[in-house]
mmCIF file as Biopython writes it, N, C-alpha, C and O atoms, coordinates in Angstrom:
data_model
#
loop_
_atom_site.group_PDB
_atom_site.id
_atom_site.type_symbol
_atom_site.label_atom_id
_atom_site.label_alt_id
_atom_site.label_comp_id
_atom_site.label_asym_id
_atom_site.label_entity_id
_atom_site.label_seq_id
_atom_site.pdbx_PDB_ins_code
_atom_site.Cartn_x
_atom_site.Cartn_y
_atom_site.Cartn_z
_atom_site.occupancy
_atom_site.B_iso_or_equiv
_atom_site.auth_seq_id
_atom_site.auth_asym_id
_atom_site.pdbx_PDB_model_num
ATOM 1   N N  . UNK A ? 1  ? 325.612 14.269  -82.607  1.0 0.0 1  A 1 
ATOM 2   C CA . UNK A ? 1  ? 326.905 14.420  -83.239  1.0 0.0 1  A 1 
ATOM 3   C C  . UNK A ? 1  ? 326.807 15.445  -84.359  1.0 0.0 1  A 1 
ATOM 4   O O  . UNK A ? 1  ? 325.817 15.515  -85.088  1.0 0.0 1  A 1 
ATOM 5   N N  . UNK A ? 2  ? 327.666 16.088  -84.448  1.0 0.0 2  A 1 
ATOM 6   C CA . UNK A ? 2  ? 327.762 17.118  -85.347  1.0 0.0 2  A 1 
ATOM 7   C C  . UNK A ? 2  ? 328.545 16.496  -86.712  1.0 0.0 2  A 1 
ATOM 8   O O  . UNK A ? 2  ? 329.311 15.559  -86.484  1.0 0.0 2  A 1 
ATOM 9   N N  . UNK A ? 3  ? 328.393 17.009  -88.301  1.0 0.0 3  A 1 
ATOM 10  C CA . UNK A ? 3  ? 329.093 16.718  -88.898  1.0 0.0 3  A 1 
ATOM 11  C C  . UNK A ? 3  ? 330.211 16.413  -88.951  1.0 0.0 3  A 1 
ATOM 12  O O  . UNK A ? 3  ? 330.398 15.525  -89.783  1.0 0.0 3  A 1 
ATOM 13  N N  . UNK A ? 4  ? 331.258 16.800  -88.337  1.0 0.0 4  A 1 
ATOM 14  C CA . UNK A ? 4  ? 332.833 16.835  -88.424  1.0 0.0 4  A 1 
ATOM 15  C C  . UNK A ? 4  ? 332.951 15.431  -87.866  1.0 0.0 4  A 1 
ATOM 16  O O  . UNK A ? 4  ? 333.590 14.448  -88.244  1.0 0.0 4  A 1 
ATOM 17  N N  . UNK A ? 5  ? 332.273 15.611  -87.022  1.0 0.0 5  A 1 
ATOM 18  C CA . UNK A ? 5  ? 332.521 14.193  -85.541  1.0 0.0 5  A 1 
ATOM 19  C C  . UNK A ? 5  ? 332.017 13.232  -85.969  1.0 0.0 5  A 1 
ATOM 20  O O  . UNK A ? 5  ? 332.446 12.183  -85.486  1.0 0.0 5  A 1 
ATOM 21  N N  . UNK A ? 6  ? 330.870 13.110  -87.075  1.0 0.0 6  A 1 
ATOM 22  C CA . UNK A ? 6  ? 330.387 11.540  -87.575  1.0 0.0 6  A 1 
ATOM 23  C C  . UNK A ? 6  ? 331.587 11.204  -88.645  1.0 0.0 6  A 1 
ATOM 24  O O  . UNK A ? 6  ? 332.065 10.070  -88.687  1.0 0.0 6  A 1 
ATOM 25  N N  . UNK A ? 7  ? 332.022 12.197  -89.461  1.0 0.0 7  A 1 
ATOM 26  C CA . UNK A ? 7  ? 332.786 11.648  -90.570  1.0 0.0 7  A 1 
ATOM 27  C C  . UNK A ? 7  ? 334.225 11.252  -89.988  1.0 0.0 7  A 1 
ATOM 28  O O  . UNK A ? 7  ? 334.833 10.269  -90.412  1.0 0.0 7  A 1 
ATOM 29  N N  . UNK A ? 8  ? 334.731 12.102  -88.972  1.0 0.0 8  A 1 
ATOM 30  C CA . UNK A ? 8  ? 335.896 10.850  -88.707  1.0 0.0 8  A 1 
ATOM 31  C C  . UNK A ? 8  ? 335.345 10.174  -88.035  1.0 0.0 8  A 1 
ATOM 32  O O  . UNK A ? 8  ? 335.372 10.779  -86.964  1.0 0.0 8  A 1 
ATOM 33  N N  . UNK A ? 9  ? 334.796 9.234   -87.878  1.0 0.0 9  A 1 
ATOM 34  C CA . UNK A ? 9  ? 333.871 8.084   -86.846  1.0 0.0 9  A 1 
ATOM 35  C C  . UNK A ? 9  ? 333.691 6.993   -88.132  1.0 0.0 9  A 1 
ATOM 36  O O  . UNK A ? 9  ? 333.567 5.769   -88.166  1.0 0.0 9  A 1 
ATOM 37  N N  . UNK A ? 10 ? 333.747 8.211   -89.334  1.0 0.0 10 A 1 
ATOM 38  C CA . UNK A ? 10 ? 333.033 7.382   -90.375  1.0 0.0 10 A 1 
ATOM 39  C C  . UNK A ? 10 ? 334.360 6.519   -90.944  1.0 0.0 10 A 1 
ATOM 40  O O  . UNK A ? 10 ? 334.399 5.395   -91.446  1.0 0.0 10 A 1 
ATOM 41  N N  . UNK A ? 11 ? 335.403 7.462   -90.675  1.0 0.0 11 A 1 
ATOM 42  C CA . UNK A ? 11 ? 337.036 7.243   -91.637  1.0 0.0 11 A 1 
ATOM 43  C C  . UNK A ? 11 ? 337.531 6.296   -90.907  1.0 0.0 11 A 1 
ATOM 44  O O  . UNK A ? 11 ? 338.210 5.437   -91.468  1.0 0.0 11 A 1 
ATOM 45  N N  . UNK A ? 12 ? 337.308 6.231   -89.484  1.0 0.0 12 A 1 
ATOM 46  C CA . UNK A ? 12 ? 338.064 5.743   -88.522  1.0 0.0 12 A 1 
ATOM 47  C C  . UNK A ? 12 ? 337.354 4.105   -88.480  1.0 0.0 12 A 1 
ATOM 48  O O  . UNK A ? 12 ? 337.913 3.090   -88.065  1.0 0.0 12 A 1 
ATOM 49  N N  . UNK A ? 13 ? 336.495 4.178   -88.829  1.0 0.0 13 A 1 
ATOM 50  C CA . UNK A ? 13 ? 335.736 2.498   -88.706  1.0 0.0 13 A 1 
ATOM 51  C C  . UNK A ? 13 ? 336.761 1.839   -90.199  1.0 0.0 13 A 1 
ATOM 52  O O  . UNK A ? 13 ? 337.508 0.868   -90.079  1.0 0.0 13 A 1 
ATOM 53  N N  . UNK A ? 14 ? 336.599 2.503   -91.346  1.0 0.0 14 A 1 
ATOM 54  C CA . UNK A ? 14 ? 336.829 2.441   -92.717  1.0 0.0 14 A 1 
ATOM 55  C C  . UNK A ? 14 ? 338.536 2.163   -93.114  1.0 0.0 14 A 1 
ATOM 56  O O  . UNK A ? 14 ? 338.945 1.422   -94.008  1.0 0.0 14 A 1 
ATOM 57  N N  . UNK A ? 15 ? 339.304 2.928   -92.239  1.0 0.0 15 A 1 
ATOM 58  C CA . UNK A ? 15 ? 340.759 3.265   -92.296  1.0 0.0 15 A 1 
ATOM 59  C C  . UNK A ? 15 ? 341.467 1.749   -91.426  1.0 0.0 15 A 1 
ATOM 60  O O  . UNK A ? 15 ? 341.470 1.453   -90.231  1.0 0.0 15 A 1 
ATOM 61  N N  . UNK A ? 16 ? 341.965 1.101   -92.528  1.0 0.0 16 A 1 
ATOM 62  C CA . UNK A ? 16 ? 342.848 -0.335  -91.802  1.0 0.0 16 A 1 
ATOM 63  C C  . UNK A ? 16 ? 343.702 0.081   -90.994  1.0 0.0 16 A 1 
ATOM 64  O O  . UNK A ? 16 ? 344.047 1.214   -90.658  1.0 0.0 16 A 1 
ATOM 65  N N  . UNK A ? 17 ? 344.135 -1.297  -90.603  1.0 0.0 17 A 1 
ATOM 66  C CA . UNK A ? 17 ? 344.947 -0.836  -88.819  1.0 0.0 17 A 1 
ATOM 67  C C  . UNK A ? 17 ? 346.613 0.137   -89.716  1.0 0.0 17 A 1 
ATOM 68  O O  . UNK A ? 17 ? 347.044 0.138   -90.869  1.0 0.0 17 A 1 
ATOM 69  N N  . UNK A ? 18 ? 346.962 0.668   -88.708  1.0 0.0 18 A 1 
ATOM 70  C CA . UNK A ? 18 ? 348.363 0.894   -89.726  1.0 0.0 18 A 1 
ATOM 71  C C  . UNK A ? 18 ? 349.314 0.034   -89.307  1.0 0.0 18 A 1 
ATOM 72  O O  . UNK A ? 18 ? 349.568 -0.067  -88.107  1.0 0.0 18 A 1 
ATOM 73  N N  . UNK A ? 19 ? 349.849 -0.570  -90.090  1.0 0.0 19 A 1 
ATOM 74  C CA . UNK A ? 19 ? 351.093 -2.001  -90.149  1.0 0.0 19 A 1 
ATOM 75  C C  . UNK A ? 19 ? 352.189 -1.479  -90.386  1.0 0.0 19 A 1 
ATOM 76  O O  . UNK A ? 19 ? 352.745 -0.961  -91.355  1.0 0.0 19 A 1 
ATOM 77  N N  . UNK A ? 20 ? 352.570 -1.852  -88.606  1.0 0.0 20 A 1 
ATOM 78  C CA . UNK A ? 20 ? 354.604 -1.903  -88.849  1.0 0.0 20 A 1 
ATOM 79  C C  . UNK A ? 20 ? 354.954 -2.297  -89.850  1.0 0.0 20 A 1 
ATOM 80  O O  . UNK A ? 20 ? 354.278 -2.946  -90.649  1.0 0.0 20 A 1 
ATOM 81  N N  . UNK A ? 21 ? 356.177 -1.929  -89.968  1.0 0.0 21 A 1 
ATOM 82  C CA . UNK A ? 21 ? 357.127 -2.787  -90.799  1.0 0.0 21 A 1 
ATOM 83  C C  . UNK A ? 21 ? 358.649 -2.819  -90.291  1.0 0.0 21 A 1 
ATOM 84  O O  . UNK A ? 21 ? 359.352 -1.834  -90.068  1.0 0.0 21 A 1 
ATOM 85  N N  . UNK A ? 22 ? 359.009 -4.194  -90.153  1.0 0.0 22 A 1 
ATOM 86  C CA . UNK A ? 22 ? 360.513 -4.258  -89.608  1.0 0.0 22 A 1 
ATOM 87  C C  . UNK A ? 22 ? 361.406 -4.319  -90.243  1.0 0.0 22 A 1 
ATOM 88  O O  . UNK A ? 22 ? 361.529 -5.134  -91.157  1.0 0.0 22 A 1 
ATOM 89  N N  . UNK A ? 23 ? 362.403 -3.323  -89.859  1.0 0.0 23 A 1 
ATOM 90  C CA . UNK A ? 23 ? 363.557 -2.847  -90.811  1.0 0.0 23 A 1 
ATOM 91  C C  . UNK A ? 23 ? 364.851 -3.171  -89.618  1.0 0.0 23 A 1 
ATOM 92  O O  . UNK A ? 23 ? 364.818 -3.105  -88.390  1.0 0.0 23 A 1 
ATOM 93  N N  . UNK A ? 24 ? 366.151 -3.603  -90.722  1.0 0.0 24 A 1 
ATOM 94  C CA . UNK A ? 24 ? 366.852 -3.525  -90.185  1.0 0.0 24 A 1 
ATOM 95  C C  . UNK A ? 24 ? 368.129 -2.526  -90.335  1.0 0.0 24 A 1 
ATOM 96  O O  . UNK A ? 24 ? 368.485 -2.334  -91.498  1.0 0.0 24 A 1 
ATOM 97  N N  . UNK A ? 25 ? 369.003 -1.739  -89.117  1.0 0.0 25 A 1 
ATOM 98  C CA . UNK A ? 25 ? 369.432 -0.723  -89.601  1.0 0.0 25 A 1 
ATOM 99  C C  . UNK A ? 25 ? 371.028 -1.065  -90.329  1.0 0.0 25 A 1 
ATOM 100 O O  . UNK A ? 25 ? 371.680 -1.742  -89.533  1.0 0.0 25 A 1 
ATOM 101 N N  . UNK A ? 26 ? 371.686 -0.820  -91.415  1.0 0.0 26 A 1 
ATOM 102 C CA . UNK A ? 26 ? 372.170 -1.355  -92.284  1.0 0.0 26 A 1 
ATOM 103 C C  . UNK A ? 26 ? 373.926 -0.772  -91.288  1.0 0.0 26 A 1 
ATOM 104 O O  . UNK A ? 26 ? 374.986 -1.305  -91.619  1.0 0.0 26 A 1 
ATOM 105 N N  . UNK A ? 27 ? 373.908 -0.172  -90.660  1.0 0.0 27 A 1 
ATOM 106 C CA . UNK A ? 27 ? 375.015 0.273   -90.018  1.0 0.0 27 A 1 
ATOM 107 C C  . UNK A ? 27 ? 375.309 -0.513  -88.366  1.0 0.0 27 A 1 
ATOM 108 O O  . UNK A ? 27 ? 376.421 -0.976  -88.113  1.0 0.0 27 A 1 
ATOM 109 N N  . UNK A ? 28 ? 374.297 -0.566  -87.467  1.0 0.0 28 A 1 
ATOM 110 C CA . UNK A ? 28 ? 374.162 -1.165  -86.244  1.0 0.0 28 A 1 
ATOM 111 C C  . UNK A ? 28 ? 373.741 -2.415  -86.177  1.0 0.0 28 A 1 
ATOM 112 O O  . UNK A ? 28 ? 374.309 -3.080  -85.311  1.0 0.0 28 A 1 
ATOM 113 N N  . UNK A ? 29 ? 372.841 -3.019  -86.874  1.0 0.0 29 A 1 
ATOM 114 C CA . UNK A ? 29 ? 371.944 -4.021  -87.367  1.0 0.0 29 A 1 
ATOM 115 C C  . UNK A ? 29 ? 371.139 -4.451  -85.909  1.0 0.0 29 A 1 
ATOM 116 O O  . UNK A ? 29 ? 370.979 -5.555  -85.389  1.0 0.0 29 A 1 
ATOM 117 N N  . UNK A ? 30 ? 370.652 -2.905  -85.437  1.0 0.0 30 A 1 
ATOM 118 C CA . UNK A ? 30 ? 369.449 -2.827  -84.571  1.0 0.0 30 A 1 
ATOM 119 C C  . UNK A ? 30 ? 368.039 -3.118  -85.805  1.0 0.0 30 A 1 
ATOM 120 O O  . UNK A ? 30 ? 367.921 -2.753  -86.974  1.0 0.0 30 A 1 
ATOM 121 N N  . UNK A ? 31 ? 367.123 -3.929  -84.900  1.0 0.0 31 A 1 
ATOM 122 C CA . UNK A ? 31 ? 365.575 -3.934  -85.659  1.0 0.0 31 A 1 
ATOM 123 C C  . UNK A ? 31 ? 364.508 -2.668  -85.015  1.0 0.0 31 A 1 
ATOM 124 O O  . UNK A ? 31 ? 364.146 -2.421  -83.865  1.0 0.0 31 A 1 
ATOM 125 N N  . UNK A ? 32 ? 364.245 -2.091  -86.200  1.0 0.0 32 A 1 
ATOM 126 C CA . UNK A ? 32 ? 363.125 -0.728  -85.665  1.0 0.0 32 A 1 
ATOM 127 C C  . UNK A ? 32 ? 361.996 -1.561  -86.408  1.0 0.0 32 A 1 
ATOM 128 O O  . UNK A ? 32 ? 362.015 -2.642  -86.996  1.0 0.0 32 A 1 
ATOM 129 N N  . UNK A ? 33 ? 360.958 -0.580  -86.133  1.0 0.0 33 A 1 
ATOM 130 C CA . UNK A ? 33 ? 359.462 -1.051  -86.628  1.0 0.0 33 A 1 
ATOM 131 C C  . UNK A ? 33 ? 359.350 0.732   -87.173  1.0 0.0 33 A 1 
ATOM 132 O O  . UNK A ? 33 ? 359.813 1.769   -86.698  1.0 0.0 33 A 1 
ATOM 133 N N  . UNK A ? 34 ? 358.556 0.452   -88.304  1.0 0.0 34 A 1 
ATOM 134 C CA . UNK A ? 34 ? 358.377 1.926   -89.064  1.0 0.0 34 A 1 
ATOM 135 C C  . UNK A ? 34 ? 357.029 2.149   -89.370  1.0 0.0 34 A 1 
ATOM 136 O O  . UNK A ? 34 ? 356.373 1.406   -90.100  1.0 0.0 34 A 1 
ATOM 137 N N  . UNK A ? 35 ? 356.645 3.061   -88.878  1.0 0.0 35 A 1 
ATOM 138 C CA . UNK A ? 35 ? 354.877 3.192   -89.976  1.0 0.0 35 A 1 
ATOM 139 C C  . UNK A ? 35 ? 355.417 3.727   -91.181  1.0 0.0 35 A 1 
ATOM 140 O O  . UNK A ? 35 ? 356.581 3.992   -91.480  1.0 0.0 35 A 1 
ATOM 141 N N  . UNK A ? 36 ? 354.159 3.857   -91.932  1.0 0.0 36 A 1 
ATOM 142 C CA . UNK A ? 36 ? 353.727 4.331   -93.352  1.0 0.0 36 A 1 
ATOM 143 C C  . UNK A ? 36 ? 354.327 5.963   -92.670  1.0 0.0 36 A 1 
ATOM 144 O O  . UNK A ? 36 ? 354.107 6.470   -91.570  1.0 0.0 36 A 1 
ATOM 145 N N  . UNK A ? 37 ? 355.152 6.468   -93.853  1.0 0.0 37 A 1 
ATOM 146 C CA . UNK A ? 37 ? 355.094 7.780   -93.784  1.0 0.0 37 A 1 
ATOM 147 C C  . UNK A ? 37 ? 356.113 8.399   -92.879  1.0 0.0 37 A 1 
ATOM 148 O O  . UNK A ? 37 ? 356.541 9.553   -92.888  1.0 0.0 37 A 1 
ATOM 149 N N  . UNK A ? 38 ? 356.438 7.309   -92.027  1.0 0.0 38 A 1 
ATOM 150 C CA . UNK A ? 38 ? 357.332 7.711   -91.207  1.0 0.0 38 A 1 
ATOM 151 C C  . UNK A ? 38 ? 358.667 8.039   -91.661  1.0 0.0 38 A 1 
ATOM 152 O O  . UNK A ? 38 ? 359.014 7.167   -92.457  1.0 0.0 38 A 1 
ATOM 153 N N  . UNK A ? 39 ? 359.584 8.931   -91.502  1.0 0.0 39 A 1 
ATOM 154 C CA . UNK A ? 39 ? 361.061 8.695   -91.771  1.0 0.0 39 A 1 
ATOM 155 C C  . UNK A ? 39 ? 361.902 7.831   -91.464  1.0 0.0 39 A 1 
ATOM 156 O O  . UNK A ? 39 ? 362.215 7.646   -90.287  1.0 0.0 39 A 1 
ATOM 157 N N  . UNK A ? 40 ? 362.577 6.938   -92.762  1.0 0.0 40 A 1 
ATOM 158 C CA . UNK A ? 40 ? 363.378 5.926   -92.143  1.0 0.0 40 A 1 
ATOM 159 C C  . UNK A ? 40 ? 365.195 6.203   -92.195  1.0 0.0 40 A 1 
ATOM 160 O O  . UNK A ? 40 ? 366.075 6.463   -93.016  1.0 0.0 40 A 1 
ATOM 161 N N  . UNK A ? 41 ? 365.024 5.949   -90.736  1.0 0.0 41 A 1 
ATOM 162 C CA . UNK A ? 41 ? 365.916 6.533   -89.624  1.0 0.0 41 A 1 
ATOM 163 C C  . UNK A ? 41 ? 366.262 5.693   -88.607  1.0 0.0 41 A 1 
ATOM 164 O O  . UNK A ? 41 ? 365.274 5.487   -87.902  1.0 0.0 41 A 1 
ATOM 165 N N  . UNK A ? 42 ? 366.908 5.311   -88.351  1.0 0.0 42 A 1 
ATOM 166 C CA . UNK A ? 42 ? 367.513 4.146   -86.919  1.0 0.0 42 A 1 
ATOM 167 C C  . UNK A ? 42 ? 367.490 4.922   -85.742  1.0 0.0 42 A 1 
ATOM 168 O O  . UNK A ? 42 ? 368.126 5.947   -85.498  1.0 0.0 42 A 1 
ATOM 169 N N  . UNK A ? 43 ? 366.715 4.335   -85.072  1.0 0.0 43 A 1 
ATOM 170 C CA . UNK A ? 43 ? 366.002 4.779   -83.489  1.0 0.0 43 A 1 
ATOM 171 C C  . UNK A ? 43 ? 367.674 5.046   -82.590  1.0 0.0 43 A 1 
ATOM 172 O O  . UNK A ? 43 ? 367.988 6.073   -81.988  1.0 0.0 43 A 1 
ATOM 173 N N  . UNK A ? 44 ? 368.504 3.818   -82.747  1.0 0.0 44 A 1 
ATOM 174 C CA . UNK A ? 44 ? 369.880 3.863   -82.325  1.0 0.0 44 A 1 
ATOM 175 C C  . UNK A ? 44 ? 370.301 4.757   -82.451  1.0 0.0 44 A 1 
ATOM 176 O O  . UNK A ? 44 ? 370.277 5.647   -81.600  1.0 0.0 44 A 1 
ATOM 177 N N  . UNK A ? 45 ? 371.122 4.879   -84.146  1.0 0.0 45 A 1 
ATOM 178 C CA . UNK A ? 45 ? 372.147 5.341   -84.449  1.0 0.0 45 A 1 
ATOM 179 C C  . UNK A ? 45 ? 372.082 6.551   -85.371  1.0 0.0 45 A 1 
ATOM 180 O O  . UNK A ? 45 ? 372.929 7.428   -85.538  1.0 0.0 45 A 1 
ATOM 181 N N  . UNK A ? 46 ? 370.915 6.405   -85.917  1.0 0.0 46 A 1 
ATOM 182 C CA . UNK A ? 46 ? 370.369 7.741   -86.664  1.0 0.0 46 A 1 
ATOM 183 C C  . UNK A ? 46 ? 370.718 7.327   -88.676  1.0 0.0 46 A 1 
ATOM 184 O O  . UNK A ? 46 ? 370.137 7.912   -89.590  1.0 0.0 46 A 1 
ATOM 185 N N  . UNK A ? 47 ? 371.663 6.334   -88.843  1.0 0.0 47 A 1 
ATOM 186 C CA . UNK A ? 47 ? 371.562 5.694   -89.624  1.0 0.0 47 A 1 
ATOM 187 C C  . UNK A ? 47 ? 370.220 5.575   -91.153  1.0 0.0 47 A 1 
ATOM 188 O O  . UNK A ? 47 ? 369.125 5.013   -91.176  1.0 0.0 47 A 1 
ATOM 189 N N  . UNK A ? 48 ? 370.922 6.337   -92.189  1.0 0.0 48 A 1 
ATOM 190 C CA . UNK A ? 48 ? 369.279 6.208   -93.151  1.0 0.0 48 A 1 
ATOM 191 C C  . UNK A ? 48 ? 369.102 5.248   -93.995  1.0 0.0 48 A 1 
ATOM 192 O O  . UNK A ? 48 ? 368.296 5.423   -94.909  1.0 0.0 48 A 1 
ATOM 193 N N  . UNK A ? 49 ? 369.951 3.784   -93.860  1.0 0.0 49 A 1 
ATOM 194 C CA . UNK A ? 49 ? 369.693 2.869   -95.026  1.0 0.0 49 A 1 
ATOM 195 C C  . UNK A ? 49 ? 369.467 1.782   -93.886  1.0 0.0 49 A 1 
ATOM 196 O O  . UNK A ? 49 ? 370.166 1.522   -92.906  1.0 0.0 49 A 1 
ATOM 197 N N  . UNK A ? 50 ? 368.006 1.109   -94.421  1.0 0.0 50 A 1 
ATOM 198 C CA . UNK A ? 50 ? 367.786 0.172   -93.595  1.0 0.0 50 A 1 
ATOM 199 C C  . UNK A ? 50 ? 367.272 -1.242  -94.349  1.0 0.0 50 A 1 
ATOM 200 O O  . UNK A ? 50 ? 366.614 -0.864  -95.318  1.0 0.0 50 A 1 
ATOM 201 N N  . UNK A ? 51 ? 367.286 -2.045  -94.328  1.0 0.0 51 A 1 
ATOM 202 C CA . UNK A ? 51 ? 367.190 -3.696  -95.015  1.0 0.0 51 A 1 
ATOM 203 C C  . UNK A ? 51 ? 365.666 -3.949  -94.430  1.0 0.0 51 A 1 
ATOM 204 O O  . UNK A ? 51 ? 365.460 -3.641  -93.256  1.0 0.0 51 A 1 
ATOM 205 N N  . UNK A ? 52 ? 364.733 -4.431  -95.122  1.0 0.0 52 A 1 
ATOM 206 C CA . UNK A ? 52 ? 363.269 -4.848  -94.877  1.0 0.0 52 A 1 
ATOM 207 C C  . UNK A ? 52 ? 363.322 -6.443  -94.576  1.0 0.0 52 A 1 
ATOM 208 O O  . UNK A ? 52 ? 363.584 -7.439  -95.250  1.0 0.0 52 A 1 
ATOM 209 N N  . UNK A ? 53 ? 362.960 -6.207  -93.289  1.0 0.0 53 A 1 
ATOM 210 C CA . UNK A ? 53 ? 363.574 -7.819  -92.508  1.0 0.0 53 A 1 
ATOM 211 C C  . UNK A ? 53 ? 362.906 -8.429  -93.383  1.0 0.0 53 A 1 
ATOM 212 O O  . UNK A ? 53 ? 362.033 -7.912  -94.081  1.0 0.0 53 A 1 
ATOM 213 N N  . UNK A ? 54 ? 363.439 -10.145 -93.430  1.0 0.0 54 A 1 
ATOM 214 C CA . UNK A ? 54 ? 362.770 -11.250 -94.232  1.0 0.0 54 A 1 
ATOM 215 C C  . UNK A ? 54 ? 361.225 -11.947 -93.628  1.0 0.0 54 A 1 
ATOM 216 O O  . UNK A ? 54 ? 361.094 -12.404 -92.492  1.0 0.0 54 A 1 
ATOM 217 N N  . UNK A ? 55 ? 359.927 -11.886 -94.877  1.0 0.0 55 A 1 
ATOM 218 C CA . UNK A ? 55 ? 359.315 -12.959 -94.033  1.0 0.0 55 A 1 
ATOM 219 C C  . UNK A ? 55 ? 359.173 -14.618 -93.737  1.0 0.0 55 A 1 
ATOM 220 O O  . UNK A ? 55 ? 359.690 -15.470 -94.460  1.0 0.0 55 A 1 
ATOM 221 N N  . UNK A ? 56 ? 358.513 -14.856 -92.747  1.0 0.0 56 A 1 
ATOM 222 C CA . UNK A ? 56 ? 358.860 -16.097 -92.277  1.0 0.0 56 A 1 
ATOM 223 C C  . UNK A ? 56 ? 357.561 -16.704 -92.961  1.0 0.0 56 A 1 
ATOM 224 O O  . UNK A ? 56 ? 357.518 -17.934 -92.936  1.0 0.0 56 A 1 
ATOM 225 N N  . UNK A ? 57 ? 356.519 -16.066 -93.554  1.0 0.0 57 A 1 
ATOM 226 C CA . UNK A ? 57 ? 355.250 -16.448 -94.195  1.0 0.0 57 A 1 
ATOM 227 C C  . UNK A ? 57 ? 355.604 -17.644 -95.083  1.0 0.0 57 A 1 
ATOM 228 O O  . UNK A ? 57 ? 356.823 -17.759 -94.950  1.0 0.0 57 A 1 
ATOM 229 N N  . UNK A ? 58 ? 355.250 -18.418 -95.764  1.0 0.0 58 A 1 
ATOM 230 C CA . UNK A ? 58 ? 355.230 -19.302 -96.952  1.0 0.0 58 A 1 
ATOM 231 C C  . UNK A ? 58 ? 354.470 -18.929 -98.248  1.0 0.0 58 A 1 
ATOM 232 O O  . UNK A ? 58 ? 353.248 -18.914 -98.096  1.0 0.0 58 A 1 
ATOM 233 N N  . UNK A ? 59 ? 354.806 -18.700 -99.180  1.0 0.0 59 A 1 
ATOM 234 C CA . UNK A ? 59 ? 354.165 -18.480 -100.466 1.0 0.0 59 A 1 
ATOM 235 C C  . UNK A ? 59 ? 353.430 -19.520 -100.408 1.0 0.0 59 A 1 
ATOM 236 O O  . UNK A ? 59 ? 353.653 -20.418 -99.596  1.0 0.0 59 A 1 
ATOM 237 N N  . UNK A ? 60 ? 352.322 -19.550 -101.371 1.0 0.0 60 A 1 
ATOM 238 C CA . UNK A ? 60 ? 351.552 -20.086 -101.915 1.0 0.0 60 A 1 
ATOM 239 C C  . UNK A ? 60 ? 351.901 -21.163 -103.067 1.0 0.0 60 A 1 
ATOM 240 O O  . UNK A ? 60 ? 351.622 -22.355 -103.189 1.0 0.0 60 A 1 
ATOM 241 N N  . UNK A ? 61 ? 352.862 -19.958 -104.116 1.0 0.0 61 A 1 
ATOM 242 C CA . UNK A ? 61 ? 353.951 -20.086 -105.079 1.0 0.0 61 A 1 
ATOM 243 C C  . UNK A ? 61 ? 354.441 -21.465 -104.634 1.0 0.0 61 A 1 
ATOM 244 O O  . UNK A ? 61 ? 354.184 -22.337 -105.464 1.0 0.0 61 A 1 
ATOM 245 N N  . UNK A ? 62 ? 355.205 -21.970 -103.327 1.0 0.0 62 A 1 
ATOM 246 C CA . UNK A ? 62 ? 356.424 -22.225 -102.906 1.0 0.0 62 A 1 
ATOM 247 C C  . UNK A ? 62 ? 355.624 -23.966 -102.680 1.0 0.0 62 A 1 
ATOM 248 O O  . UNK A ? 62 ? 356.364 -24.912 -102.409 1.0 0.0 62 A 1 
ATOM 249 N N  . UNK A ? 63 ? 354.676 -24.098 -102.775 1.0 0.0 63 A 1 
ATOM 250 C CA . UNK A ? 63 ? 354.166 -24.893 -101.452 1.0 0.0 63 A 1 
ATOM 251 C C  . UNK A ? 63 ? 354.377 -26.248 -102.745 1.0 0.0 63 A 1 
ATOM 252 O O  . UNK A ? 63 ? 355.244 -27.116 -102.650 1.0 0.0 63 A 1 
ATOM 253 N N  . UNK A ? 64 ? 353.604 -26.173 -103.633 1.0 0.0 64 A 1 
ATOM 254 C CA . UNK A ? 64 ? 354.016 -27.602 -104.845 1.0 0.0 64 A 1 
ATOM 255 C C  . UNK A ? 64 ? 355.756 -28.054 -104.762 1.0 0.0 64 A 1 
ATOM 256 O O  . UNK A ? 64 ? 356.104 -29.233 -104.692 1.0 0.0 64 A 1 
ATOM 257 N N  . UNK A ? 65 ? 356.348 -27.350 -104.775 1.0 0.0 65 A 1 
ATOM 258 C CA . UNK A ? 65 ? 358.070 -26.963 -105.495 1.0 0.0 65 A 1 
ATOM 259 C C  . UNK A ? 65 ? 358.067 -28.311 -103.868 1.0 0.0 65 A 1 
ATOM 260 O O  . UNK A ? 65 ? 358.510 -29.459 -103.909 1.0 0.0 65 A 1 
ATOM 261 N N  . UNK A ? 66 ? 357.421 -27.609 -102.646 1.0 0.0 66 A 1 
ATOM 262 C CA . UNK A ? 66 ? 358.328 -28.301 -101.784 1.0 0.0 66 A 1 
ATOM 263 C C  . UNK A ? 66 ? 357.155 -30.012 -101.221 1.0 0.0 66 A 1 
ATOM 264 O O  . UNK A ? 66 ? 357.387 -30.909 -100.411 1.0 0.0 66 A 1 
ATOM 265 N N  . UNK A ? 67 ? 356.436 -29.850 -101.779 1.0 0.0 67 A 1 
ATOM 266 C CA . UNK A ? 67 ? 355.670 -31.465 -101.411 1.0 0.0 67 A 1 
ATOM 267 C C  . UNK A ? 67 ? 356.492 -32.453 -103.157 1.0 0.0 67 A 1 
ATOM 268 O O  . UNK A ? 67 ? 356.044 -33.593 -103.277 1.0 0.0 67 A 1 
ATOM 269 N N  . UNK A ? 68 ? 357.254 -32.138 -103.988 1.0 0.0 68 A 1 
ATOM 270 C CA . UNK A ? 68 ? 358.019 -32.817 -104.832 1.0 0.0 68 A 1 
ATOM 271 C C  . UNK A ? 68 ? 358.810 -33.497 -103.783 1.0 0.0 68 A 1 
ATOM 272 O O  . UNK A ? 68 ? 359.172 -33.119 -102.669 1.0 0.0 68 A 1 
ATOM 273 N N  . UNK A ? 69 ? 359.044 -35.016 -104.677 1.0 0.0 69 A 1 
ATOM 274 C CA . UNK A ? 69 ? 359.938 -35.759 -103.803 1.0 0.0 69 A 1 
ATOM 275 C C  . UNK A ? 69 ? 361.566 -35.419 -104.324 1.0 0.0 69 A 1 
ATOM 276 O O  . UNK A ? 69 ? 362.520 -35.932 -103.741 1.0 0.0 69 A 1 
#
């Protein structure tokens, strides 16, 4: 392997996965998925304001508040 070719080998082991993110489009209320960097833009309608869907995760925060009787 030549230099060039080990160091992205090297970036590419090192570099996390890249994570969607689901948006919703604020005009159609189609769901897109967006990378990092990408322009946000509605795949539909072309639309540029989009709402960052809700998660369904549970805080950590949340978890005492809800074992109270």
């Amino acid at each position: 392997m030549d230099g060039d070719s080990q160091q992205q080998v090297f970036q590419q082991k090192l570099a996390p996965p890249v994570a969607e993110m689901a948006y919703i489009c604020g005009e159609c209320g189609v769901e897109n998925s967006l990378k990092p960097r990408e322009p946000v833009r509605c795949k539909e309608c072309g639309y540029r304001i989009m709402y960052k869907k809700r998660t369904k995760r549970i805080r950590r925060s949340m978890i005492p508040k809800l074992l109270e009787p």
